[in-house]
DOVODREN-69962 format. One record per residue (C-alpha): residue in one letter; residue number from 0; x, y, z. Coordinates in steps of 0.25 Angstrom, whole numbers, plus 2048, in hexadecimal, padded with zeros to 3 digits. Layout:
! residues N
SITE residu num east north  up
SITE      A NUM    X     Y   Z
...
! end
This chain:
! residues 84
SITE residu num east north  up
SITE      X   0  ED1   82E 57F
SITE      X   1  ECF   82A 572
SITE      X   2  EC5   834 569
SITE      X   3  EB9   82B 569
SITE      X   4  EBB   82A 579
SITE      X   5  EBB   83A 577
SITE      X   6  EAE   83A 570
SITE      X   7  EA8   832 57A
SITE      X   8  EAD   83D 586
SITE      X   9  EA7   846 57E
SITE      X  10  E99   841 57E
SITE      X  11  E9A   83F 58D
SITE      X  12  E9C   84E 58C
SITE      X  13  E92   851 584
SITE      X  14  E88   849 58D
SITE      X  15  E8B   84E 598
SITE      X  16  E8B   85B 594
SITE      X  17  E7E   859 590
SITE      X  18  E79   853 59E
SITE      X  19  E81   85F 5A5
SITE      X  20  E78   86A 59D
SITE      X  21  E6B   862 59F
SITE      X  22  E6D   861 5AF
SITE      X  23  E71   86E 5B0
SITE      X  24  E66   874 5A9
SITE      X  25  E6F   87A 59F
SITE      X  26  E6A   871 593
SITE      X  27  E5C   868 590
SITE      X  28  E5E   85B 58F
SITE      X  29  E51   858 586
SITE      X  30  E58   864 57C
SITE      X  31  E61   863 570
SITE      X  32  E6F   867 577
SITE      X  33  E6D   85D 582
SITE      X  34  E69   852 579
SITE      X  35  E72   856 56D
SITE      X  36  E7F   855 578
SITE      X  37  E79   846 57E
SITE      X  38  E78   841 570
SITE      X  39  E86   846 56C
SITE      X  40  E8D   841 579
SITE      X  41  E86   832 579
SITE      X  42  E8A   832 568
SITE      X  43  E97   835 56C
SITE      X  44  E9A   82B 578
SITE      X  45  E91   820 56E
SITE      X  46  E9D   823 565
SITE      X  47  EA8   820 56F
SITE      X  48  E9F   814 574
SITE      X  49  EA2   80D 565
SITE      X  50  EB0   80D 568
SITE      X  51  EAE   809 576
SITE      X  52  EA1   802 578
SITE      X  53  E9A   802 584
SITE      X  54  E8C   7FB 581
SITE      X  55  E89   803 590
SITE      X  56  E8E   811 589
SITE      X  57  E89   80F 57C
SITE      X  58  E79   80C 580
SITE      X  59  E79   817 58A
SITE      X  60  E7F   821 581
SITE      X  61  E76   81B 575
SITE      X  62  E6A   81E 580
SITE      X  63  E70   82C 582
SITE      X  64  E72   830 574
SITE      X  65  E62   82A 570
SITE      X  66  E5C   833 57C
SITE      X  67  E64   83F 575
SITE      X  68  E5F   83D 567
SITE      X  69  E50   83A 56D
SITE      X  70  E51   846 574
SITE      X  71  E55   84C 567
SITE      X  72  E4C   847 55E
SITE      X  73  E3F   84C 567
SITE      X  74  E45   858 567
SITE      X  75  E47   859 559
SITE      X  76  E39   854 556
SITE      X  77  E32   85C 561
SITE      X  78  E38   869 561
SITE      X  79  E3D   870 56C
SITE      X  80  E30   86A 576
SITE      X  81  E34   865 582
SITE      X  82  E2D   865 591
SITE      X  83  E33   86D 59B
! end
C-alpha cells in the first residue's frame, strides 16, 4: 500500500466512523464533529483519487465533502439552532 492509498483508507475510516456514531445515536450528524470527520475523510480520499482518478469516486466524494462544508457553514452562520 502506497502512503497516498493510506490516506485514502484513512478517510474511509473517518467516514465511517462518522456514519457509525450518527446511526448509533452517539454522535449528530447536523453537528460539527460529524461534519468535521465527513469533510476530513472525502478531502482525503479526494487526494488519493488525484493519484488514481476515478471520475465515479471523485464526484461522489466532491458531493460528500460540499454536503459537510454546507453543513458547516449554517452552523457557523446560525449558531447552534437546529430542529429536534
Amino acid at each position: 500500500m502506497t502512503p497516498v492509498d493510506a490516506l485514502g483508507v484513512v478517510g474511509v475510516g473517518l467516514i465511517l466512523i462518522a456514519y457509525a456514531g450518527a446511526t448509533s445515536g452517539r454522535l449528530d450528524a447536523r453537528r460539527a464533529p460529524a461534519l468535521l470527520l465527513n469533510l476530513a475523510g472525502a478531502l482525503l480520499i479526494l487526494v488519493s483519487l488525484y493519484f488514481d482518478f476515478n471520475l465515479s469516486a471523485v464526484l461522489m466524494e466532491g458531493a460528500w465533502a460540499l454536503v459537510a462544508v454546507i453543513g458547516l457553514v449554517r452552523l457557523a452562520l446560525g449558531g447552534r439552532r437546529t430542529p429536534d
